[in-house]
C-alpha positions as protocol buffer text, in pm:
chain_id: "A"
residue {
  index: 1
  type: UNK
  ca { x: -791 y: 4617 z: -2156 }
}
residue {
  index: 2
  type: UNK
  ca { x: -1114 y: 4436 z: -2084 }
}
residue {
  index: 3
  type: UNK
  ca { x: -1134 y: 4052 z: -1965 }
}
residue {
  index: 4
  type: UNK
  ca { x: -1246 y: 3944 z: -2291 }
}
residue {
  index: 5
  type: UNK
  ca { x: -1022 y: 4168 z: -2502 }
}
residue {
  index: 6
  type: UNK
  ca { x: -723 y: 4019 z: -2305 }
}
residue {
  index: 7
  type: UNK
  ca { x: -856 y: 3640 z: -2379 }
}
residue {
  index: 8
  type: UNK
  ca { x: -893 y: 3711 z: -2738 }
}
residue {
  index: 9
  type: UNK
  ca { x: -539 y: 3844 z: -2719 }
}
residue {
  index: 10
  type: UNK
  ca { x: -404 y: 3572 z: -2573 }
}
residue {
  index: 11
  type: UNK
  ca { x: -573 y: 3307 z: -2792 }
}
residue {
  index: 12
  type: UNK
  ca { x: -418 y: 3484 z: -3078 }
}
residue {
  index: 13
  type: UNK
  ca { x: -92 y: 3497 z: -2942 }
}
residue {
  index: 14
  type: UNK
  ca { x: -108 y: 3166 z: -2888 }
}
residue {
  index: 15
  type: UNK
  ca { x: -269 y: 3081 z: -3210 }
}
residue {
  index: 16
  type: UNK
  ca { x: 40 y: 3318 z: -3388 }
}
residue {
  index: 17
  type: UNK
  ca { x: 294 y: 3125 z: -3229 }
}
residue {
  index: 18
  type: UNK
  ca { x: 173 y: 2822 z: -3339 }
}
residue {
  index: 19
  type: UNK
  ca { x: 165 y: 2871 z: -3670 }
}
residue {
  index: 20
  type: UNK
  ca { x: 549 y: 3039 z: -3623 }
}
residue {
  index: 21
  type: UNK
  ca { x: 736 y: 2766 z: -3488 }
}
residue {
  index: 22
  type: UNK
  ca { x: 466 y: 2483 z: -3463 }
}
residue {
  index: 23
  type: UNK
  ca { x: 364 y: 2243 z: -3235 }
}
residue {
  index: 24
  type: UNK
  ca { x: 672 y: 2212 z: -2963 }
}
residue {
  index: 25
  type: UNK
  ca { x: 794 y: 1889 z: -2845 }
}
residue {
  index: 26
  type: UNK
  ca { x: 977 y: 1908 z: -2542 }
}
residue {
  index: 27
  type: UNK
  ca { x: 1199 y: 1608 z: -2393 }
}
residue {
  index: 28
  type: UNK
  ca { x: 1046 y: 1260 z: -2283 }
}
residue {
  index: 29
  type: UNK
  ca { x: 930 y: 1354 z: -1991 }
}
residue {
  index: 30
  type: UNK
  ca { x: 1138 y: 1259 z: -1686 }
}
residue {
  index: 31
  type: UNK
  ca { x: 934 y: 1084 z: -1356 }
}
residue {
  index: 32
  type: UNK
  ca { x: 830 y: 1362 z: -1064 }
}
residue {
  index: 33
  type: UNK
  ca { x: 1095 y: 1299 z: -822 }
}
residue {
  index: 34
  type: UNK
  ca { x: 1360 y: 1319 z: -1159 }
}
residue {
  index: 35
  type: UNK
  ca { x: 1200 y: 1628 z: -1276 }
}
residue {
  index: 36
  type: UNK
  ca { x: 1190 y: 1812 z: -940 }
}
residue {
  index: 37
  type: UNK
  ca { x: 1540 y: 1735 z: -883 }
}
residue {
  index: 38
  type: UNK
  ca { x: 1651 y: 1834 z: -1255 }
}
residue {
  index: 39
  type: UNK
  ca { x: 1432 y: 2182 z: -1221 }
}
residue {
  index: 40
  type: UNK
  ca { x: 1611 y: 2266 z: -856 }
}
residue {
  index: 41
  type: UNK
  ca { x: 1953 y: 2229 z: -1072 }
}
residue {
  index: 42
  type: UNK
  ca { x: 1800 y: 2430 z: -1352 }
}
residue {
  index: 43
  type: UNK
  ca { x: 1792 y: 2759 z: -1119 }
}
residue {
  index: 44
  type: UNK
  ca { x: 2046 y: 2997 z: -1226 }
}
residue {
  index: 45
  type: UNK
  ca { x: 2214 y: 2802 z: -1529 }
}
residue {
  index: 46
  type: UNK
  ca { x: 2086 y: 2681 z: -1857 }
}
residue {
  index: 47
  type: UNK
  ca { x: 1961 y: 2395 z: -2007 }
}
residue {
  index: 48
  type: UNK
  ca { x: 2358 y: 2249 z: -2111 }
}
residue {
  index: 49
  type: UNK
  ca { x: 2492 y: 2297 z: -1750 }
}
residue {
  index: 50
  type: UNK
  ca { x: 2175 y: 2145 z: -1582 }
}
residue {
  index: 51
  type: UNK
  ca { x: 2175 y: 1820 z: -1808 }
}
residue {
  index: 52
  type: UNK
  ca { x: 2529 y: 1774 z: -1723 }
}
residue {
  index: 53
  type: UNK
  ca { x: 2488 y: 1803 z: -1364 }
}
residue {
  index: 54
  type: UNK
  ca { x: 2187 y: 1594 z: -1380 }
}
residue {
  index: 55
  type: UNK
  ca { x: 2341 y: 1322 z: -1564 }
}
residue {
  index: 56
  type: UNK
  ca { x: 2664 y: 1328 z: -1368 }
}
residue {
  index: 57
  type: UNK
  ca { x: 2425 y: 1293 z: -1041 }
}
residue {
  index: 58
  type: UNK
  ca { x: 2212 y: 967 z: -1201 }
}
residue {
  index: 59
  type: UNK
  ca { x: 2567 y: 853 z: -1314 }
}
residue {
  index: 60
  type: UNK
  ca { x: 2729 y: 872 z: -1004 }
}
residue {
  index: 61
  type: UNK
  ca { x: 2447 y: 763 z: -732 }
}
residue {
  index: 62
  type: UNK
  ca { x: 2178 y: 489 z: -862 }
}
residue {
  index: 63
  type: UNK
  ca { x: 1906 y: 568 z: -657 }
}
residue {
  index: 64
  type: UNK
  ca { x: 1783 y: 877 z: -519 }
}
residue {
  index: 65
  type: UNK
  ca { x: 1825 y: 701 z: -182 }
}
residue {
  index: 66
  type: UNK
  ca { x: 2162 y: 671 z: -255 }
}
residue {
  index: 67
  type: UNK
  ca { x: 2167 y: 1039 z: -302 }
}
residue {
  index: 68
  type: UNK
  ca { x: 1973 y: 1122 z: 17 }
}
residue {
  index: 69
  type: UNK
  ca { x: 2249 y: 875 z: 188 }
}
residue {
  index: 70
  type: UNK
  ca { x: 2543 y: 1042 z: 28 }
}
residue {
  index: 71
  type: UNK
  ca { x: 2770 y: 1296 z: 224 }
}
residue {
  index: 72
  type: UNK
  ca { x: 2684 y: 1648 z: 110 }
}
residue {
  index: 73
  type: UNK
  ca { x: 3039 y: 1697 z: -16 }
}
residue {
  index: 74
  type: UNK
  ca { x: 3013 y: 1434 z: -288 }
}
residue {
  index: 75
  type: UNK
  ca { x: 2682 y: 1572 z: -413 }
}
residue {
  index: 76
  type: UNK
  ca { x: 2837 y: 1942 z: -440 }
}
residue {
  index: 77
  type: UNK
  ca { x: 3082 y: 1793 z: -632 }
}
residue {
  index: 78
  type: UNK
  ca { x: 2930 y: 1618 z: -873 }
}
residue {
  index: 79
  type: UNK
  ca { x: 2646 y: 1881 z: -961 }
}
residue {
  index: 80
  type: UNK
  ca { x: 2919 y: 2145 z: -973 }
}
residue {
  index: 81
  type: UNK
  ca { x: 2850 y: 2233 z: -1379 }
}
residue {
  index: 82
  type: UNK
  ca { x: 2502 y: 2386 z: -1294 }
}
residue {
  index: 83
  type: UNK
  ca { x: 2667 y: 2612 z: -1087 }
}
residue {
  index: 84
  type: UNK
  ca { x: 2562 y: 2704 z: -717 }
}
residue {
  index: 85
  type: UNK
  ca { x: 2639 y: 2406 z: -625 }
}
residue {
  index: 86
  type: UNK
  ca { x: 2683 y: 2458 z: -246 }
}
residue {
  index: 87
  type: UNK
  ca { x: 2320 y: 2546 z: -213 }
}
residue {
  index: 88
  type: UNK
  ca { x: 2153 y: 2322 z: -470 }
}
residue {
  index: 89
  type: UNK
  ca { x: 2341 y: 1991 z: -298 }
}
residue {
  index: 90
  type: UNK
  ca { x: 2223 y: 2027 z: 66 }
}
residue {
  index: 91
  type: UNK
  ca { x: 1891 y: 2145 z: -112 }
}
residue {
  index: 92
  type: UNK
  ca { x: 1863 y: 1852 z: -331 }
}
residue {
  index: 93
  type: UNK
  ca { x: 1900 y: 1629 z: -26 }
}
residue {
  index: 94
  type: UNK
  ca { x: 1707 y: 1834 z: 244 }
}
residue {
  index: 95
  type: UNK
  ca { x: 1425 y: 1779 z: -8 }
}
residue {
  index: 96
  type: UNK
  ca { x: 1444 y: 1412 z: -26 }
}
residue {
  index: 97
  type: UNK
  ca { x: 1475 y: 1401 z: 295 }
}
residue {
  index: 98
  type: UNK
  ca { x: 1180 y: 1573 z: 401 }
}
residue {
  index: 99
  type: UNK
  ca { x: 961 y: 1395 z: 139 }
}
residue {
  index: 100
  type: UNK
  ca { x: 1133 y: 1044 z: 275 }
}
residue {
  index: 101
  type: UNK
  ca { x: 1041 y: 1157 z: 622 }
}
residue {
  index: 102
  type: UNK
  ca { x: 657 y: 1273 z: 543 }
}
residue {
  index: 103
  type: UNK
  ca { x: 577 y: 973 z: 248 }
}
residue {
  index: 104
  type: UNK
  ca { x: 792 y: 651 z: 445 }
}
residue {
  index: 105
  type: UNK
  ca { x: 918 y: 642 z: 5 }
}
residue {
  index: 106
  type: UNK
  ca { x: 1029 y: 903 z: -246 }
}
residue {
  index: 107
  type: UNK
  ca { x: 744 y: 797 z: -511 }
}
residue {
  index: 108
  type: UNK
  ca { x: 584 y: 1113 z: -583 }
}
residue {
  index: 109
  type: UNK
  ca { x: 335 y: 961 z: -840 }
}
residue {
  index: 110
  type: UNK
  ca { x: 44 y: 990 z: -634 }
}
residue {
  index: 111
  type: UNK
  ca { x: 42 y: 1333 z: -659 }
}
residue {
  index: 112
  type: UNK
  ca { x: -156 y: 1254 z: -962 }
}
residue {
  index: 113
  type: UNK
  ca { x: -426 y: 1189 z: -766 }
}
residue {
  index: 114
  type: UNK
  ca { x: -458 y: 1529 z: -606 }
}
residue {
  index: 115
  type: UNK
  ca { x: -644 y: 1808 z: -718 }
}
residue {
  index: 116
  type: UNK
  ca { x: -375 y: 2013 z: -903 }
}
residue {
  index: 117
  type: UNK
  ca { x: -366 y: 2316 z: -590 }
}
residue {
  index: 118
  type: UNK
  ca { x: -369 y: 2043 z: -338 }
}
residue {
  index: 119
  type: UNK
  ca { x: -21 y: 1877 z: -537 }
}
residue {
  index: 120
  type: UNK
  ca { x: 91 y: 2247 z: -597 }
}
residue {
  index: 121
  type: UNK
  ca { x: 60 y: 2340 z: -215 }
}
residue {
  index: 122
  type: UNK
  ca { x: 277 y: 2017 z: -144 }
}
residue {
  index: 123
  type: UNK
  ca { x: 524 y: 2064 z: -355 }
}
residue {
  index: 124
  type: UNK
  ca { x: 598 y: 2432 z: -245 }
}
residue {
  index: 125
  type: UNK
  ca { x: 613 y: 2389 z: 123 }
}
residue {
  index: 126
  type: UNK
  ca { x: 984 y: 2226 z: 51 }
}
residue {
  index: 127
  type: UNK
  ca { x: 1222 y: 2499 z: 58 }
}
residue {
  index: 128
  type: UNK
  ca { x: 1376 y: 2563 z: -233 }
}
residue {
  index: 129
  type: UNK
  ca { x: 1057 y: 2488 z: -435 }
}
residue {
  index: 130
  type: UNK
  ca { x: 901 y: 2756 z: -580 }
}
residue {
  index: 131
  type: UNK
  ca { x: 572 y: 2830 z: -818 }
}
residue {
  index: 132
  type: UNK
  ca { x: 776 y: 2722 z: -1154 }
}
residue {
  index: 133
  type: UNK
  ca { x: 937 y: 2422 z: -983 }
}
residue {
  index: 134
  type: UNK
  ca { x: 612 y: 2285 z: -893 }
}
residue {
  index: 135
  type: UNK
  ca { x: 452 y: 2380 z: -1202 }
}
residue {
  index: 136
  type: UNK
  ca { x: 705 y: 2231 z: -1415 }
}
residue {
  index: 137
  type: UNK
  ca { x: 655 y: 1901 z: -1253 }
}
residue {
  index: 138
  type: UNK
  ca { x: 269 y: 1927 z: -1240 }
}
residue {
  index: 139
  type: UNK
  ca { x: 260 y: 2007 z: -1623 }
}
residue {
  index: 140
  type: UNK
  ca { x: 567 y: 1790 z: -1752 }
}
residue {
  index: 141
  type: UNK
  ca { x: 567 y: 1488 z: -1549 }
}
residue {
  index: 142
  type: UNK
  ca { x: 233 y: 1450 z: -1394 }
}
residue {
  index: 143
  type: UNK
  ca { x: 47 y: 1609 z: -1736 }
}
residue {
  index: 144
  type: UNK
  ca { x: -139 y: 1840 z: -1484 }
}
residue {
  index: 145
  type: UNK
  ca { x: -292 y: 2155 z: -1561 }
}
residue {
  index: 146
  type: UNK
  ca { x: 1 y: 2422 z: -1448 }
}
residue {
  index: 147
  type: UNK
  ca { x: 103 y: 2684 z: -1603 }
}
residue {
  index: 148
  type: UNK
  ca { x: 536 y: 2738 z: -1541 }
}
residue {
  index: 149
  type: UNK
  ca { x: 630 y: 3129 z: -1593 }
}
residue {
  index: 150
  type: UNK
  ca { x: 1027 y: 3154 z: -1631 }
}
residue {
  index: 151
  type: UNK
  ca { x: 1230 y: 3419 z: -1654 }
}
residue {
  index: 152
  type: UNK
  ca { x: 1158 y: 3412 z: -2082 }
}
residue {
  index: 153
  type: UNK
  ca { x: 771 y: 3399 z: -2046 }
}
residue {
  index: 154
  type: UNK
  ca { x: 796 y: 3737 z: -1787 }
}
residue {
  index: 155
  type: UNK
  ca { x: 951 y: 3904 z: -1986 }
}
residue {
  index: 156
  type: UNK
  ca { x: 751 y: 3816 z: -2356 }
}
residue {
  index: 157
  type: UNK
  ca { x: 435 y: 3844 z: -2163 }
}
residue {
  index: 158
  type: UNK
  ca { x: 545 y: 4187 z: -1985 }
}
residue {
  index: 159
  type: UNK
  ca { x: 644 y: 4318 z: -2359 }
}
residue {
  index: 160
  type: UNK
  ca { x: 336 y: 4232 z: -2546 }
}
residue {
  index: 161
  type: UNK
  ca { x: 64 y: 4300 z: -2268 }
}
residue {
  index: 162
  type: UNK
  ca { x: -55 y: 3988 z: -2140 }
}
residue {
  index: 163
  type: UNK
  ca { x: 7 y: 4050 z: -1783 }
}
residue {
  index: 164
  type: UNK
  ca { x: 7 y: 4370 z: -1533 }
}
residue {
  index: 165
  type: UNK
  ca { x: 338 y: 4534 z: -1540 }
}
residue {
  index: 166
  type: UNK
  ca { x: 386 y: 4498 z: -1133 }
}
residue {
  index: 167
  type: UNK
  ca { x: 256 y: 4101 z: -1133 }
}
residue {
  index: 168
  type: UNK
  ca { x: 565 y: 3956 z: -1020 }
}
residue {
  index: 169
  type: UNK
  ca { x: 675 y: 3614 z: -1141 }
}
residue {
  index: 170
  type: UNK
  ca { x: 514 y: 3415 z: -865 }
}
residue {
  index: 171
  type: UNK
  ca { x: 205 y: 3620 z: -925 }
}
residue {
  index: 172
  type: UNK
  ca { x: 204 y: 3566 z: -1301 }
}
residue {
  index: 173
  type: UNK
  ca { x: 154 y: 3186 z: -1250 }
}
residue {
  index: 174
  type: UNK
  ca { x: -217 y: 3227 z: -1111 }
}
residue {
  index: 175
  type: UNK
  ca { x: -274 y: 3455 z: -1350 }
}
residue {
  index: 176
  type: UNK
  ca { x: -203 y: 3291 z: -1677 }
}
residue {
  index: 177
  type: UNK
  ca { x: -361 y: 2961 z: -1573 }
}
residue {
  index: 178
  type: UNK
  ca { x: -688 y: 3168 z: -1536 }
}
residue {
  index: 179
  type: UNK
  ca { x: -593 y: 3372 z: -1862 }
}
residue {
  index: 180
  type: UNK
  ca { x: -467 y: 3078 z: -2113 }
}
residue {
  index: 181
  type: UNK
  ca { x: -753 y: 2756 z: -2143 }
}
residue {
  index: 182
  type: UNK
  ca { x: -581 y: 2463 z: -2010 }
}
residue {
  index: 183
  type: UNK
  ca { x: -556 y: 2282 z: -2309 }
}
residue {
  index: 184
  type: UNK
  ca { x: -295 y: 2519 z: -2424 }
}
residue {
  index: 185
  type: UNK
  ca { x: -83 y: 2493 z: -2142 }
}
residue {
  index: 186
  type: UNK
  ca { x: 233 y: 2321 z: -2276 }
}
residue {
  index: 187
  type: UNK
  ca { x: 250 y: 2438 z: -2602 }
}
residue {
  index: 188
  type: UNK
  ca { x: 211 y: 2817 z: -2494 }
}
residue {
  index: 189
  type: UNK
  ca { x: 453 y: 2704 z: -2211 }
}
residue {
  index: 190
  type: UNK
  ca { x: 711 y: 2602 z: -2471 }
}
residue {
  index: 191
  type: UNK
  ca { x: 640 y: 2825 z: -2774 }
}
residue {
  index: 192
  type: UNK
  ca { x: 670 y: 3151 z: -2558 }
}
residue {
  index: 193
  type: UNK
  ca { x: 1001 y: 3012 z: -2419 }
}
residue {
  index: 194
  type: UNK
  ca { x: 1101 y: 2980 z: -2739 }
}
residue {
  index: 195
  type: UNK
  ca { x: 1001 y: 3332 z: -2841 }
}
residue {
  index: 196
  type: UNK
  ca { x: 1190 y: 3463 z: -2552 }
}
residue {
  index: 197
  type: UNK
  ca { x: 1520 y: 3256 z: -2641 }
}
residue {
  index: 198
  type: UNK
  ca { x: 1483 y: 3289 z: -2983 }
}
residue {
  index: 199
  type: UNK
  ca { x: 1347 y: 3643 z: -3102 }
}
residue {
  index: 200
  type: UNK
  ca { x: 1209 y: 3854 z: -2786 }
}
residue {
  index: 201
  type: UNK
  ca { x: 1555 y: 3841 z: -2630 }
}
residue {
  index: 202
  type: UNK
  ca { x: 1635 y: 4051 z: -2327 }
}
residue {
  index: 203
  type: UNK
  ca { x: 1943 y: 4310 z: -2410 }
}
residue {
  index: 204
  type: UNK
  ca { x: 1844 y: 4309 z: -2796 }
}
residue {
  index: 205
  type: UNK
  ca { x: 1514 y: 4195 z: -2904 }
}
residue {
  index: 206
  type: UNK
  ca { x: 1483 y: 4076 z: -3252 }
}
residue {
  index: 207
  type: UNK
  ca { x: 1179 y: 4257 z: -3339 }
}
residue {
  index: 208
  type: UNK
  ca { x: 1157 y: 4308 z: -3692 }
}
residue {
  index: 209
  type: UNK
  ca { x: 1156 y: 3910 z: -3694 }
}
residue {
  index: 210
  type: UNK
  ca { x: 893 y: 3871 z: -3450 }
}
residue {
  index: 211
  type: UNK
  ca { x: 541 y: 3750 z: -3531 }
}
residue {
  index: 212
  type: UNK
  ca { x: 380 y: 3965 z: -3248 }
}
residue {
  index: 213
  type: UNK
  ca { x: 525 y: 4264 z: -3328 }
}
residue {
  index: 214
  type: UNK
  ca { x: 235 y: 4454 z: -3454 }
}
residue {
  index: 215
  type: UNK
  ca { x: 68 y: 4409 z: -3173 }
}
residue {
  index: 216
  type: UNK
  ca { x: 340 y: 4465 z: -2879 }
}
residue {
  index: 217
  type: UNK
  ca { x: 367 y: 4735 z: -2649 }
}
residue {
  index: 218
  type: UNK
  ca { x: 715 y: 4724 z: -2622 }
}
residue {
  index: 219
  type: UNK
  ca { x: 749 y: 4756 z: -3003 }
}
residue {
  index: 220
  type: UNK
  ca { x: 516 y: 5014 z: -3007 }
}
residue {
  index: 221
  type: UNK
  ca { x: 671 y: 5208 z: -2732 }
}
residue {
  index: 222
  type: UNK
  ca { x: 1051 y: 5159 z: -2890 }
}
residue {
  index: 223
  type: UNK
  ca { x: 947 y: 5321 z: -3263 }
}
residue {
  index: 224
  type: UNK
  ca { x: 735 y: 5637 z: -3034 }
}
residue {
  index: 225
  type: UNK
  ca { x: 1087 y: 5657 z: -2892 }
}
residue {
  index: 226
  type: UNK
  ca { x: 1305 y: 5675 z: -3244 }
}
residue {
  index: 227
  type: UNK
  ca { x: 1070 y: 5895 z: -3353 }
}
């Protein structure tokens, strides 16, 4: 598929999914340091188990200092519902920590005031912060250009030929924020989630409800098969 063929697809996808489900409103978005810590918990677990462990954390400990200062222990404990929670505590933490020890604070609000590959590069050099982490902050606190690919978007984008098959996930961020204009970030953030929760599921796709389906691969390729 040419260049241009691709960004007409993609405007119509995006323009399709609009008119499906509308314009998406996410949460009130949470500050940086908030929304990095919430997205670390998000890894591995869904949206239920990371609120609870999220809330149980800003319940427990009143500042993030205070959760920097804890003892590892108590954190485990407390983020325990978003599972993994021996490696997300001493992550949590080693992250503040390193951010405390580089910034003297852990106010991450003037990463507004980088250009968005210069706040992206600083954000990922923290282990345990990858491409969506970074762009999930970027995009949802910060109202930066970034583009987050989850394990939903793969997948729909994979299915109705939006991206190469062997991009991986890490790849496919670069690519879509050249692909999509910028202005359609969040909603074709959200609305493809959706899709991908909703419809385009993994094990059993719902395709006969989907409003892409005449013109996905992966639809196409599944009726070649039953014939």
């Amino acid at each position: 598929m040419t260049v241009k063929k691709l960004a007409e697809r993609v405007l119509f996808v995006h323009q399709t999914l609009l008119d499906f489900f509308g314009e998406p409103a996410w949460r009130n978005p949470l500050p940086p340091l908030d929304e990095l810590v919430s997205t670390i918990l998000s890894q591995n677990t869904n949206d239920v188990n990371r609120d609870r462990a999220f809330d149980a954390l800003r319940a427990r400990f009143s500042t993030w200092e205070a959760v920097l200062d804890a003892s590892p222990e108590s954190i485990i404990e407390v983020i325990r519902p978003a599972g993994l929670a021996n490696q997300k505590g001493p992550r949590i933490q080693n992250v503040l920590r390193e951010i405390m020890v580089e910034r003297g604070n852990l106010d991450l609000r003037f990463l507004s005031d980088l250009p968005v590959d210069e706040a992206r590069a600083w954000l990922t050099k923290f282990k345990g912060v990858g491409p969506k982490t970074a762009a999930i902050v970027l995009c949802f606190s910060l109202k930066r250009p970034a583009f987050p690919v989850d394990t939903h978007i793969y997948r729909v984008t994979g299915r109705i030929g939006l991206r190469p098959e062997k991009i991986s996930a890490e790849q496919a961020h670069e690519h879509f924020e050249r692909l999509f204009p910028p202005e359609t970030y969040y909603a074709a953030h959200l609305n493809l989630i959706r899709l991908g929760r909703e419809i385009c599921q993994a094990r059993k796709p719902k395709c006969p409800d989907c409003p892409l389906n005449h013109i996905c691969d992966y639809r196409q390729e599944l009726k070649k098969q039953q014939k």
